[in-house]
N, C-alpha and C positions, 0 to 999 in steps of 0.2 A: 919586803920579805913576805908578806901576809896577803899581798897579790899576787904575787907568783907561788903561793902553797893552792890560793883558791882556784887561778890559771892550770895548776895539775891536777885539782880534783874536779875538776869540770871536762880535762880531757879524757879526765882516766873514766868518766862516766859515759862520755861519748864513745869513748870505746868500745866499753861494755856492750850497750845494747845501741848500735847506729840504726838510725832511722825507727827508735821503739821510744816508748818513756817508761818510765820505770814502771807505771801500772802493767806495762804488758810482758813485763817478767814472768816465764813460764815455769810451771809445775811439773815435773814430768810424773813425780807420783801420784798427783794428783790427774795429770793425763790416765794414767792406765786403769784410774777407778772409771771416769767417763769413758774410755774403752768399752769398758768392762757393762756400763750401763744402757751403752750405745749397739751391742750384739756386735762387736767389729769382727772380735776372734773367729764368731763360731760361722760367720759369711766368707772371713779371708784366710781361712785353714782349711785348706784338703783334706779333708780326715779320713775317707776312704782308703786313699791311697796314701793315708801316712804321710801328708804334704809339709813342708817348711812354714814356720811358726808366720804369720800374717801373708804368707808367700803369693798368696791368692791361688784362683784354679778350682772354686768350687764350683760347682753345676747349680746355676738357679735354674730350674725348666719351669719355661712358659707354655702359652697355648700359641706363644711369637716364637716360639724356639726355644734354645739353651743361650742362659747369659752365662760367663765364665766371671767369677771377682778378680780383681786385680793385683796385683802386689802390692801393696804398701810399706816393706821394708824401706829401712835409709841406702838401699844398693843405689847409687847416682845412677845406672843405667838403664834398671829393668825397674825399678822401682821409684821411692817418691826424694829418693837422698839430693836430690840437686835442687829441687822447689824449695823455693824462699816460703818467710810468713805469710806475705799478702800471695801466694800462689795458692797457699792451701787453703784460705780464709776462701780465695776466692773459687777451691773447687767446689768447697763446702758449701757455699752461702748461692753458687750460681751456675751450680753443676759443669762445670768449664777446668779442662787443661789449662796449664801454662801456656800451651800451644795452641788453645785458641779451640780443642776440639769439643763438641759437646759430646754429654755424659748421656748414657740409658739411661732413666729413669729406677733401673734394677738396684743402683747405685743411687738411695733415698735422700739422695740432694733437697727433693722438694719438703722434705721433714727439717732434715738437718742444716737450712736454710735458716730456721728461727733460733741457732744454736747460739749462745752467747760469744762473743769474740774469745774472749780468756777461755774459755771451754776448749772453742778452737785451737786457741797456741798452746793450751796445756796437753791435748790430745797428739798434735806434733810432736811435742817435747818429748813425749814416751815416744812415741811411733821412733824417734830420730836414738833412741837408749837401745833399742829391739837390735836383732844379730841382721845383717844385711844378706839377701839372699838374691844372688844372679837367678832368675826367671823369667821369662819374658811371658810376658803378657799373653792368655787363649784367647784367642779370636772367637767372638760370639759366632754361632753358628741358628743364624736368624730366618724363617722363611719369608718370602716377598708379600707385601709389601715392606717389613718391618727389618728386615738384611739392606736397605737401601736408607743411608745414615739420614739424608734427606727427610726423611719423615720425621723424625724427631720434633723439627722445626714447629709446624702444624698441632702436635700432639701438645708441646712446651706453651704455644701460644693460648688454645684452650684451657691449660690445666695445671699452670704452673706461673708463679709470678714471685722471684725471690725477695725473702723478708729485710726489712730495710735494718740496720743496722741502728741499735739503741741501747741507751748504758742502763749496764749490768744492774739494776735495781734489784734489791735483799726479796726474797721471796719472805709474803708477810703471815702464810697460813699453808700448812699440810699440803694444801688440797692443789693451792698454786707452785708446788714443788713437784707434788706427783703427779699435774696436768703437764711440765717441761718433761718430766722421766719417762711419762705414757708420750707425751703428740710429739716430742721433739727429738730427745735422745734415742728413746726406745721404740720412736716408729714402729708404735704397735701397729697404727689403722693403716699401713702397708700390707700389713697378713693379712688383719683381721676387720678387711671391710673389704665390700663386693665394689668388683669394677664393671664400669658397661665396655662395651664393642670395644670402641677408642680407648682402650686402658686408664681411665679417670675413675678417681677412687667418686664411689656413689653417698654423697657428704651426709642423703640422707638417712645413709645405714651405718654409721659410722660406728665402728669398733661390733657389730652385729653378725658378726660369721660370714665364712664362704667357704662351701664346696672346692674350690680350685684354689687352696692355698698350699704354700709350698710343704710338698709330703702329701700332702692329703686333704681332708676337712678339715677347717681351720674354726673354731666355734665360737658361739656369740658371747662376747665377754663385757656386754652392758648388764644392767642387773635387772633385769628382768625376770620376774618370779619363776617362769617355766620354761622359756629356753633359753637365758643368760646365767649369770650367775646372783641372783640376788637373795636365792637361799645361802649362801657364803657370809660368813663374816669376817671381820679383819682378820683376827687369828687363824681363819681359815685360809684365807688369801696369803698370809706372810709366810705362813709354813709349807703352801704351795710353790712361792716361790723360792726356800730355802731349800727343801725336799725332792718336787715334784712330786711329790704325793697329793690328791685332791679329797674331800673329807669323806667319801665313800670311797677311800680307800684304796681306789685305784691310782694307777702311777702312767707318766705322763710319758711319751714315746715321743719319737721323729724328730720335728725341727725346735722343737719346743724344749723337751727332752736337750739340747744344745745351748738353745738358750739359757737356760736355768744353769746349766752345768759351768758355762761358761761365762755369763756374766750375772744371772742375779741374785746368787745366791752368795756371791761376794758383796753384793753392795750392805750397809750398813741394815738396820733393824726400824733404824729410824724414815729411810728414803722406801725401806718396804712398806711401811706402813702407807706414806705418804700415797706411792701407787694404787694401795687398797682403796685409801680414802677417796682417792680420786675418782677411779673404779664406779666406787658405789654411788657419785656424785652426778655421774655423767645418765643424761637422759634414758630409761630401761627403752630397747626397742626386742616388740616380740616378733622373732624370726626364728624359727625351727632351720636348722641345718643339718641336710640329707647329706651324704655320701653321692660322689657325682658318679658317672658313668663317663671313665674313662678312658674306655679301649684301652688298658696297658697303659697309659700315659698319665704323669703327675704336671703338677703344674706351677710355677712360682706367682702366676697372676690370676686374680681370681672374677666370682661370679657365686648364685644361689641358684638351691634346690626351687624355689617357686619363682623365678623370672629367666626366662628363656634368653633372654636379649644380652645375656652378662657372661661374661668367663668362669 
């Protein structure tokens, strides 16, 4: 009798979760805070045109063209509802469909690569709660060389190498919290660091501004006394990000303005700080950032006012 109770609760657990163990029991509420921390909403809602909630279809414009986001609803056709765990682990972690196809870079795979597994399934978990919305997919609208998927290849081999998978160790200090919420989730140094020719972030100006960030100038946000932020103190920085108000007073506009709206002024009080500390942790580089010269055109990839060679 007492081996056929143990023989039901061993199958009723295989049930549950096939092919998982029980650590990798998903969160979904706990997905929509990393959402929330990761800017997903304010990349994969159309807001312009009043788009369907994660539906994808926003305009990232490069100096390569217009990237379109994608859908991420659970729609099994237009969207992500038919991928398994390990399909999304694996878009996450190696910029790759199900299908085998590779990912633009627009889509900050090579951040979200060092993202925690459970981070990952918990991020599913919500994404698979969201209302499912029939969209298919905008076709980027790329100029040559960069419209010819082929190049990717070249680009991925130079400047990208996905992070190997390692267990979830407790974050031991502030700083190593809000170093995962700055480099990993919140793929700041996507905006905010200059890229050369070959779109590779320039490691040695890392989180220091650029000219051709998406909207506009995008500014140096090491702390450096006179052109980063290291007249800022924490509390200046939390209420930055709770607000978007900065401590002269001015208030924050464009894609940033998004950001904050939509993801960080939800996250807790304690992981804002963490960001701050981190922030102020990270190496000051002095870079002044001018206003580019656009001809009419914005840009989602970038480059600086004193080096010619950059986007």
């Amino acid at each position: 009798m007492r081996s056929a109770y143990f023989a039901l609760v061993l199958i009723a657990l295989l049930a549950a979760s096939p092919g998982e163990t029980v650590a990798d029991a998903a969160d979904a509420e706990r997905g929509e805070y990393i959402v929330r921390a990761a800017g997903c909403i304010s990349c994969h809602t159309e807001k312009d045109g009043k788009g369907e909630f994660l539906a994808g279809g926003r305009a990232l414009v490069s100096p390569y063209g217009n990237f379109y986001s994608s859908n991420i609803t659970p729609d099994a056709e237009t969207g992500i509802g038919a991928w398994s765990d390990a399909d999304f682990i694996h878009a996450m972690r190696h910029g790759e469909s199900p299908e085998g196809r590779t990912y633009y870079p627009a889509f900050p795979y090579t951040s979200f690569s060092a993202m925690r597994r459970q981070d990952m399934l918990d991020v599913k978990a919500y994404l698979f709660t969201t209302a499912p919305v029939r969209q298919e997919n905008r076709a980027h609208d790329l100029r040559f060389p960069f419209s010819w998927r082929f190049s990717i290849y070249p680009w991925r081999w130079l400047f990208f190498s996905p992070a190997e998978e390692t267990p979830d160790a407790p974050f031991t200090a502030p700083e190593q919290r809000g170093r995962y919420l700055v480099d990993v989730l919140g793929h700041c140094a996507e905006c905010h660091t200059p890229r050369n020719m070959a779109g590779g972030l320039k490691r040695g100006k890392t989180l220091a501004g650029t000219r051709y960030g998406p909207g506009g100038t995008v500014p140096n946000i090491t702390p450096d006394s006179e052109t980063g932020i290291g007249s800022w103190s924490i509390g200046d920085l939390v209420f930055f990000f709770q607000t978007g108000l900065k401590p002269d007073g001015d208030d924050v506009q464009g894609e940033m303005r998004d950001v904050i709206e939509d993801g960080l002024r939800h996250l807790s009080k304690e992981d804002l700080r963490a960001i701050a500390a981190y922030l102020q942790a990270v190496p000051p580089i002095h870079h002044a950032v001018r206003p580019a010269n656009r001809h009419g055109a914005s840009s989602h990839h970038h480059g600086t006012s004193s080096e010619h060679d950059e986007w």
